[in-house]
C-alpha positions as CSV (number, residue, x, y, z in Angstrom):
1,X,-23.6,39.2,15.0
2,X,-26.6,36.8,14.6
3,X,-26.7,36.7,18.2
4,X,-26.7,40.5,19.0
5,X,-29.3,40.9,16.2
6,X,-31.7,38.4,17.7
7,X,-31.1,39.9,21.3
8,X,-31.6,43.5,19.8
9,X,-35.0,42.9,18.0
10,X,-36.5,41.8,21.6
11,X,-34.6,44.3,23.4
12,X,-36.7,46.7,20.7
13,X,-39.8,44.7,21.1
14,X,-40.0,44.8,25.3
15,X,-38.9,49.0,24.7
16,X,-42.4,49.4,23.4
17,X,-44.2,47.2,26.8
18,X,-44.4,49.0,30.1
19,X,-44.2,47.2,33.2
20,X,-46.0,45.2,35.7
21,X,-45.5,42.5,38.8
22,X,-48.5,41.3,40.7
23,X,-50.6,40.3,38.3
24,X,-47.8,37.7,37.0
25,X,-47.7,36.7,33.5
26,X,-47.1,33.2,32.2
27,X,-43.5,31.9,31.9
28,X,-42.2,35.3,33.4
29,X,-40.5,34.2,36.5
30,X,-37.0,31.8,36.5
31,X,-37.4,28.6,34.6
32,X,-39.9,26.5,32.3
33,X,-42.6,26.8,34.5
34,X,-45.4,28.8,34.1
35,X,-45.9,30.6,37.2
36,X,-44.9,28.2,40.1
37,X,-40.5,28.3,40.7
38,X,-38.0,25.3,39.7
39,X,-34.8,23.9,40.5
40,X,-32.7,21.5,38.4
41,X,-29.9,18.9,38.5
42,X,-27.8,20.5,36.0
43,X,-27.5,23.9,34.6
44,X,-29.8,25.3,32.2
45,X,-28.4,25.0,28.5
46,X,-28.9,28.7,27.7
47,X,-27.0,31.4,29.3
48,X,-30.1,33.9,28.9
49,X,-33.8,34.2,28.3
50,X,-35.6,36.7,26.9
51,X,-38.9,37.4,26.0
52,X,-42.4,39.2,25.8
53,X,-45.8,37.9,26.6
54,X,-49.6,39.0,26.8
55,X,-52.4,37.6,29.0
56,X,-55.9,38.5,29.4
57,X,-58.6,37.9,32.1
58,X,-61.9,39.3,30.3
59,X,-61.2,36.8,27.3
60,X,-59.5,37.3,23.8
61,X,-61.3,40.1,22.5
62,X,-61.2,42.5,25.3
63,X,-57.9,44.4,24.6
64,X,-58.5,46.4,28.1
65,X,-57.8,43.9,30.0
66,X,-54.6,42.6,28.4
67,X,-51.3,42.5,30.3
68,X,-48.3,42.9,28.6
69,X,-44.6,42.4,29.4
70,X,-41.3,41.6,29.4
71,X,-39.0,39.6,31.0
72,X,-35.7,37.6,31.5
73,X,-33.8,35.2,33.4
74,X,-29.8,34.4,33.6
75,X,-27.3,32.3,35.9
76,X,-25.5,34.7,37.9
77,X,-23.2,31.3,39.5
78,X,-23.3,28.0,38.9
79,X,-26.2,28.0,41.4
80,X,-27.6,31.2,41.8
81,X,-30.3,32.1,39.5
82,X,-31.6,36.1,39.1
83,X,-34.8,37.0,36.9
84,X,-36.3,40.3,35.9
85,X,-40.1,40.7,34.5
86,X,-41.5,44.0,33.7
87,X,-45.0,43.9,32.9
88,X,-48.1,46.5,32.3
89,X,-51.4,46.2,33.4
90,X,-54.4,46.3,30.7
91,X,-56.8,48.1,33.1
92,X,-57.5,51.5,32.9
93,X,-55.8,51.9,36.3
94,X,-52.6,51.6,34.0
95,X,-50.8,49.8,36.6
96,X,-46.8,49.3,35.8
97,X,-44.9,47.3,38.0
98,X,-41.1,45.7,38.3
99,X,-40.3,42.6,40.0
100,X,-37.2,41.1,40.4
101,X,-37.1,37.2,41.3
102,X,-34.0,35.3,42.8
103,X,-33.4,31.7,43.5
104,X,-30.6,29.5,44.5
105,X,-29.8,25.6,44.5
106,X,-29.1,24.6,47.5
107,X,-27.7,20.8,46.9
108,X,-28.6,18.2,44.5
109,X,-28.7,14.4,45.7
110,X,-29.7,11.6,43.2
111,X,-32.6,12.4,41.1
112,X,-33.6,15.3,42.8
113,X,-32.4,18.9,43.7
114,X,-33.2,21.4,46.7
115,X,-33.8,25.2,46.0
116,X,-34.6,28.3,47.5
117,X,-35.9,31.8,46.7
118,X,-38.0,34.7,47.0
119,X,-39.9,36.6,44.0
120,X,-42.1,39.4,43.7
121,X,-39.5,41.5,45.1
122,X,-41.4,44.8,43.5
123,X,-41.5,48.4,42.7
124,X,-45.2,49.9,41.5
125,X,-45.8,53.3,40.0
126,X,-49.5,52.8,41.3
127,X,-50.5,56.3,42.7
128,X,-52.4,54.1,45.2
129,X,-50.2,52.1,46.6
130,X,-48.9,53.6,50.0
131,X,-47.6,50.5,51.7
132,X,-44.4,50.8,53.8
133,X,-41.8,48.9,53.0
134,X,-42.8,46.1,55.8
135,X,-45.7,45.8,54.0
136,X,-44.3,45.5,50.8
137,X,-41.5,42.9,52.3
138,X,-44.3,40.9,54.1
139,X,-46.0,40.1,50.7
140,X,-43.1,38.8,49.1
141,X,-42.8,35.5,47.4
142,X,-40.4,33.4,49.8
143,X,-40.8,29.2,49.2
144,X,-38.4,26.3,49.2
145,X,-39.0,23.1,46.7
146,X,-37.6,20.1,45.4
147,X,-37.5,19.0,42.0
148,X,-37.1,15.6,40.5
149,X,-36.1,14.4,36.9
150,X,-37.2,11.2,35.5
151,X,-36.4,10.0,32.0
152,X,-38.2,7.2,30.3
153,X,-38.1,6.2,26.8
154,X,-38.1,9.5,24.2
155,X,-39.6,11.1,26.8
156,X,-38.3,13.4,29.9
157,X,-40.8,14.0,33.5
158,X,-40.2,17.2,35.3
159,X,-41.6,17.2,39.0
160,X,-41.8,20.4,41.3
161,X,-43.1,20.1,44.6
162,X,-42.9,23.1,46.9
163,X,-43.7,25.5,49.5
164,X,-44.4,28.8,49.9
165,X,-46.0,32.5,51.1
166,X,-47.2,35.7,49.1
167,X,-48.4,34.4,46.0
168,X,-47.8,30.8,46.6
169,X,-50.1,31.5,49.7
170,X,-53.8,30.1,49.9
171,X,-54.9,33.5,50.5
172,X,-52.9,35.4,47.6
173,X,-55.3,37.8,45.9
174,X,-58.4,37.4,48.1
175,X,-60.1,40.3,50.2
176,X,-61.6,41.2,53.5
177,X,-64.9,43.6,53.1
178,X,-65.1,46.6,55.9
179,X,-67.7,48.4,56.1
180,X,-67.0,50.4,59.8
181,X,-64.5,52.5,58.4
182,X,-66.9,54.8,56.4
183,X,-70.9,54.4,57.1
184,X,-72.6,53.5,53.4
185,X,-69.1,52.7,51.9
186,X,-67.2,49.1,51.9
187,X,-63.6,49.2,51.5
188,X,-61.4,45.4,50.5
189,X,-58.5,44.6,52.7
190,X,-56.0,42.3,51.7
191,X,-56.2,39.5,53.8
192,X,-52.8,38.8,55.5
193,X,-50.7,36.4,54.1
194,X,-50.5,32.8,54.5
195,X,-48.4,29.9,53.5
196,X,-49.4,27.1,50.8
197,X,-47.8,24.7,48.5
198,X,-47.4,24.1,45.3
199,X,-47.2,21.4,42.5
200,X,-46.0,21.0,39.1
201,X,-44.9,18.6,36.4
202,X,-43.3,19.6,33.0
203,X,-43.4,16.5,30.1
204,X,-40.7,16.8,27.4
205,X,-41.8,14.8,24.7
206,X,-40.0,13.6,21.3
207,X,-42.3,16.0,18.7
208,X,-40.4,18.2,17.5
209,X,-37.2,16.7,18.3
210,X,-34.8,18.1,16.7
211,X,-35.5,21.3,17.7
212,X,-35.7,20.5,21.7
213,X,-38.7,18.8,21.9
214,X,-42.8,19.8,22.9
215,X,-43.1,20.7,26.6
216,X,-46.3,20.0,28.2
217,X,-46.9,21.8,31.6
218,X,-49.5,21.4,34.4
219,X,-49.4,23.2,37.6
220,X,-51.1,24.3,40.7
221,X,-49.4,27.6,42.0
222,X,-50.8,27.4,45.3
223,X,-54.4,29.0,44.1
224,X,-55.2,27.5,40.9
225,X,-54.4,25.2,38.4
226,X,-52.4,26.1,35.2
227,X,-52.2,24.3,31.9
228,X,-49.6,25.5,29.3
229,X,-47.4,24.0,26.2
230,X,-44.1,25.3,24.8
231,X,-43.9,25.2,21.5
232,X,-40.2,25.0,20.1
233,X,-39.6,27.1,16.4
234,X,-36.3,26.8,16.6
235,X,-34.1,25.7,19.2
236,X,-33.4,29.7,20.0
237,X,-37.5,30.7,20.0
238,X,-40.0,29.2,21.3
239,X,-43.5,30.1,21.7
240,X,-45.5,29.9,25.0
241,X,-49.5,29.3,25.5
242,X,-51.2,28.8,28.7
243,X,-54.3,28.7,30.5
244,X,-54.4,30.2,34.5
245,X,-57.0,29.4,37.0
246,X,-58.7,27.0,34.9
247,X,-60.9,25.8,38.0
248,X,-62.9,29.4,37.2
249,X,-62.9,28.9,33.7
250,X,-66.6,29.0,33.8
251,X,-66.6,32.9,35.0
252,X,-64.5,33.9,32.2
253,X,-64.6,37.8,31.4
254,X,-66.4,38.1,35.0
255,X,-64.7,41.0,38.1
256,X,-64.0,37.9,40.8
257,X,-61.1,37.2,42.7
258,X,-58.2,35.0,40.8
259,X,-59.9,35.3,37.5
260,X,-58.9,32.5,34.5
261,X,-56.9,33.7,31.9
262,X,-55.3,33.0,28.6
263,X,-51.9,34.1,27.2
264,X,-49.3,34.2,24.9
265,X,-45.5,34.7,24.9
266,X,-41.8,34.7,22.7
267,X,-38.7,33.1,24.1
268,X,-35.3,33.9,23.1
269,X,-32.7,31.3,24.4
270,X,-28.9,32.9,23.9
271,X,-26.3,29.8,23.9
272,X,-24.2,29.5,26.2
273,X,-21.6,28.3,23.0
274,X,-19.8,31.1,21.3
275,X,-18.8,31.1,17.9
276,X,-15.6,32.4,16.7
277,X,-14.4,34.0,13.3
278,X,-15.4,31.6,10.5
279,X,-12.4,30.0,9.0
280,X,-11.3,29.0,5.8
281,X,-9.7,25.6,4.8
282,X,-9.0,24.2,2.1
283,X,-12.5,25.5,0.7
284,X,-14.6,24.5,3.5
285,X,-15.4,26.7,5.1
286,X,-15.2,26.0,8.9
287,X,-16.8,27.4,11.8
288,X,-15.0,27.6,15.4
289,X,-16.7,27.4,18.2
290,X,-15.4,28.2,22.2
291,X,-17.2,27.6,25.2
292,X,-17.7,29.8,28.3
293,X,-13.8,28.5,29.8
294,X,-12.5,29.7,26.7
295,X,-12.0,25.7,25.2
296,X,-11.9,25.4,21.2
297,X,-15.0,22.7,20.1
298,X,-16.0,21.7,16.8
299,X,-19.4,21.1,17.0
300,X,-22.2,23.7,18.3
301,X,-24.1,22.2,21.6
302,X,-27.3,23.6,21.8
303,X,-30.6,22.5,24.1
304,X,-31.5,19.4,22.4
305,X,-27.8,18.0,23.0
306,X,-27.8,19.0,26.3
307,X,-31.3,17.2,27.2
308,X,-30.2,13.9,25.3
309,X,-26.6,14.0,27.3
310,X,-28.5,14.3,30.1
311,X,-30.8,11.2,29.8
312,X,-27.9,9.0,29.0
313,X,-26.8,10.0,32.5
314,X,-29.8,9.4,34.0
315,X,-29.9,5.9,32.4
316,X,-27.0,5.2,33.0
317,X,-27.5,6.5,36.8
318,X,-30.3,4.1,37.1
319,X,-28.4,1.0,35.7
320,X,-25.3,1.5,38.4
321,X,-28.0,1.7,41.1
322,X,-29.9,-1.5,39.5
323,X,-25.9,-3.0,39.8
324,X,-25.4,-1.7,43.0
325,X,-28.9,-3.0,44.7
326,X,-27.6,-6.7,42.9
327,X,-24.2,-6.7,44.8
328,X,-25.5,-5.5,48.0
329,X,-28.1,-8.4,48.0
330,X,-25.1,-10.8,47.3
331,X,-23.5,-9.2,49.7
332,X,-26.0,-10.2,52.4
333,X,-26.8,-13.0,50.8
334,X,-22.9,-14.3,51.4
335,X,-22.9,-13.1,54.9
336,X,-25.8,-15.0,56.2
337,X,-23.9,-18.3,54.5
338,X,-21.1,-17.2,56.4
339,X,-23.0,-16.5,59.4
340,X,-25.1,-19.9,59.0
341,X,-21.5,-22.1,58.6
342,X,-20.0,-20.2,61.9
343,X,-22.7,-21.6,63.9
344,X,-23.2,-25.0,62.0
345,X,-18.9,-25.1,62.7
346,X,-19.0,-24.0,66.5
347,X,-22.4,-26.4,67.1
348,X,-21.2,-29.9,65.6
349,X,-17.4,-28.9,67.1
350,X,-18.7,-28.5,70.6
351,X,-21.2,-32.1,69.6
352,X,-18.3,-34.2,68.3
353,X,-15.9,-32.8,71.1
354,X,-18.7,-34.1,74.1
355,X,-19.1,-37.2,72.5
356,X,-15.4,-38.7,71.3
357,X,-13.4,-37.1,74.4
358,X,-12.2,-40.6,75.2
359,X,-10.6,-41.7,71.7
360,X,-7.6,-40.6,71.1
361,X,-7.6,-40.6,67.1
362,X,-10.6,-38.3,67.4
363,X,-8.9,-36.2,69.8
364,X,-6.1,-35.4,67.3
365,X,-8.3,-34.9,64.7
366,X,-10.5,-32.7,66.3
367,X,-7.6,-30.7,67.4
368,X,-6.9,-30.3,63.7
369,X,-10.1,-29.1,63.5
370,X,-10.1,-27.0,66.3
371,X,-6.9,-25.4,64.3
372,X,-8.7,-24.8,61.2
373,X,-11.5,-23.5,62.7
374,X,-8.8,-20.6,64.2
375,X,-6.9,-20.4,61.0
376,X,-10.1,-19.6,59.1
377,X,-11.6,-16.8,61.1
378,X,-7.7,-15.3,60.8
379,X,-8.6,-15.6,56.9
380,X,-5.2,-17.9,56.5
381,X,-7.2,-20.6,54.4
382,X,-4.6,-22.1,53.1
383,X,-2.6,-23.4,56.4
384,X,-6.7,-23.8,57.6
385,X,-7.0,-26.5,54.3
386,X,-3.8,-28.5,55.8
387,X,-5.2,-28.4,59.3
388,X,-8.9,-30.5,57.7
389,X,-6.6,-32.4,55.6
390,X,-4.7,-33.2,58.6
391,X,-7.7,-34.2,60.7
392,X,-8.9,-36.3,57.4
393,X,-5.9,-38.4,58.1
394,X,-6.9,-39.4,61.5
395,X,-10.3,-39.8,60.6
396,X,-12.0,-40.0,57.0
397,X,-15.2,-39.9,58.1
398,X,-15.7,-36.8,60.1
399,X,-18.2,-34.9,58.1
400,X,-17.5,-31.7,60.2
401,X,-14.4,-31.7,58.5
402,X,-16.3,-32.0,54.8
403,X,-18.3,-29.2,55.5
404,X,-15.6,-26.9,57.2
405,X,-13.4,-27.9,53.8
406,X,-16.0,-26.9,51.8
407,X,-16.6,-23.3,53.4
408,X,-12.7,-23.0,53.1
409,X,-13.2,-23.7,49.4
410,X,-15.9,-21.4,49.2
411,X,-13.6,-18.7,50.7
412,X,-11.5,-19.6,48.0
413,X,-13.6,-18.9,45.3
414,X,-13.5,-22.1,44.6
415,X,-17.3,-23.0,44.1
416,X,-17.0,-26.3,42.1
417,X,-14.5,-28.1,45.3
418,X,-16.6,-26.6,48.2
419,X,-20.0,-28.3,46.6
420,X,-17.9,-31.6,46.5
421,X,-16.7,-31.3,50.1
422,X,-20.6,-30.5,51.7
423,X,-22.2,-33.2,49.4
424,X,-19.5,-35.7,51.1
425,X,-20.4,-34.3,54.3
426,X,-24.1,-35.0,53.7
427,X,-23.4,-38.5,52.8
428,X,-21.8,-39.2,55.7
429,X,-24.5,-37.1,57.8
430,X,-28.1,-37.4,56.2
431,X,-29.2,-35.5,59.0
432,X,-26.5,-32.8,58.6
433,X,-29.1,-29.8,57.7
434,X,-27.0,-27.4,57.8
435,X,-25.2,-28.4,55.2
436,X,-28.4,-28.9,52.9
437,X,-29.2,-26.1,53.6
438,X,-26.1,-24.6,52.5
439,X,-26.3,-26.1,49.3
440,X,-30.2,-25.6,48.9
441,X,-29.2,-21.9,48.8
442,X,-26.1,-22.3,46.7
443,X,-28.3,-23.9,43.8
444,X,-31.0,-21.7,44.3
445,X,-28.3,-18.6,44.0
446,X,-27.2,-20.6,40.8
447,X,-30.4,-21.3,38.9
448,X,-31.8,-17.2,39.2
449,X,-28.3,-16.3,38.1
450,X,-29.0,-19.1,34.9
451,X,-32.4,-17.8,34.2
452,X,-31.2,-14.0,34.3
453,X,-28.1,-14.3,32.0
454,X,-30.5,-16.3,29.7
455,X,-33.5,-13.6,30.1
């Protein structure tokens, strides 16, 4: 009942406000933004906005020149988003105006998200406006942007980068004088429509926390820049201020194309939580709570316990990457080793092979090795290790078999016996750089991983 009230008063409130479209008011179209479109990783907390807002372009005091409206946005699917702003023009023209805006994610892939839209989609009751309907569809509002969410500390970064035609288009709102139509007269012509981009970033911060938190918005919408702030009353209302064109601020209250303009606004956020009958218990009294799939919860989830659930995932998304870039670098770090002991095996084999041909106890260990060497690549390590052991026999002071032993340990997992077997091997070979290499890179390995667990 709380609920239907709240929805009722604005329903009452927007009654009372005519409607307009072109001359867009501040946080009218889908999202937080102010005028530019957004996109987002996750679904919106609410499961409908409404509200009214007022903007002027002649400065506070001229109440001509004050738009009014209403508005509101909903998820019609998981990704499909559909808003409505209806909005009256404070000229004496008396211009009234519907739009309807729709938008749709396309994909999300990490941090960012992919959308798609058009807005302005518009019916006028301006006794002027003759445009066919190719006209009309030639103006509209089409773009495509990506959006990115950042999270550090208390606070939450928004970014909206995008591009886009009709009023996202570097020639939105500016005119072409003729005067060859009718001598003595000069007549403005739209000027055809263009494509531009545009930019945005939205900073959630951690005043007012426990009602959702300050937004701070900045944005360029393709033809000027925009400054705004959100100010939370309760986690259902918030109220909206913002600044448009600011680069003409200087010409405030003056007739000029894209003129600055200041405005104010009323959200109402419905939950998308429904609460059942209150119950009784035991003299408590309890209230139940069921979600939109019909599922029985005990608390209420509201904006601010969406936002926080969603920066633990986003820290935690960035920790498993951190993890992730770690292993892969071992990863490498292992196969090069690997890489660097097939060579050192195949080189020193082919060496000790040219040079002992003759001598028989050589021979047999050599064909040990040979074994080994076979054995290994197969990944049988264990009948590999009898093969050196074997060749050992014959000959104690091959330091080919050392190091191969110790890259069999190593396979092993067996870190401590593999640094035993290419020390020997180094003592019997000073010159044997592979191998100190080897271990150079082993120690190396070691001491970052020291210095880390004790950072």
């Amino acid at each position: 009942m709380k609920t239907l009230k709240h929805i009722l008063i604005l329903i009452v409130v927007a009654s009372s406000i005519s409607v307009y479209g072109q001359t867009a008011l501040n946080y009218s179209r889908p999202g937080p933004m102010m005028h530019i479109p957004t996109s987002s990783l996750y679904n919106e907390s609410y499961l409908l906005r409404l509200g009214v807002a007022s903007q002027s372009t002649r400065g506070a005091f001229d109440t001509d020149f004050w738009n009014k409206g209403a508005f509101l946005e909903t998820d019609i699917t998981r990704d499909f988003r559909l808003g409505l702003s209806a909005v009256q023009s404070g000229s004496s023209a008396n211009e009234n105006d519907i739009s309807l805006h729709i938008q749709n994610r396309l994909l999300t892939y990490g941090e960012t998200a992919v959308g798609i839209g058009v807005n302005d989609i518009s019916v006028s009751n301006t006794s002027s406006d003759t445009s066919g309907l190719e006209e009309k569809v030639r103006n509209l509002s089409y773009y495509m942007l990506l959006s990115r969410e950042n999270s550090f500390s208390e606070y939450n970064l928004k970014t909206y980068l995008g591009v886009g035609s009709g009023r996202y288009g570097a020639n939105y709102g500016q005119f072409d004088l003729d005067t060859t139509t009718t001598p003595g007269d000069t007549i403005k012509i739209a000027k055809a429509n263009s494509i531009g981009f545009f930019l945005g970033l939205l900073l959630n911060t951690n005043i007012m926390a426990d009602r959702g938190g300050l937004d701070f918005i900045i944005e360029f919408d393709g033809v000027g820049i925009n400054a705004g702030v959100k100010v939370p009353l309760t986690h259902e209302y918030h109220i909206n201020l913002g600044f448009s064109n600011l680069q003409n601020l200087p010409y405030l209250g003056e007739d000029r194309e894209n003129p600055p303009g200041i405005g104010i606004g009323l959200d109402y956020f419905l939950p998308r939580v429904k609460s059942a009958a209150s119950k009784q218990r035991g003299g408590i009294k309890v209230s139940g709570v069921i979600t939109e799939d019909g599922l029985p919860m005990r608390t209420v989830i509201d904006s601010s316990w969406h936002k926080a659930q969603e920066r633990q995932l986003l820290v935690l998304r960035d920790s498993l990457r951190m993890s992730s870039s770690e292993i892969e670098q071992l990863n490498r770090m292992v196969e090069h080793l690997e890489q660097r002991n097939e060579v050192l095996e195949d080189s020193v084999a082919s060496l000790q092979l040219a040079r002992h041909v003759s001598d028989a106890q050589i021979n047999q260990a050599l064909k040990h090795l040979s074994r080994s060497l076979r054995l290994f690549y197969n990944e049988e390590y264990d009948d590999a290790l009898i093969e050196i052991n074997e060749a050992l026999e014959y000959n104690p002071n091959l330091a080919l078999a050392y190091a191969r032993r110790g890259s069999i340990y190593y396979k092993l997992n067996q870190i401590d016996r593999a640094t035993i077997n290419w020390n020997i091997a180094l003592q019997i070979d000073p010159g044997y750089d592979e191998v100190r290499n080897i271990l150079r890179a082993l120690n190396e390995n070691r001491l970052r991983s020291a210095v880390s667990a004790r950072d």
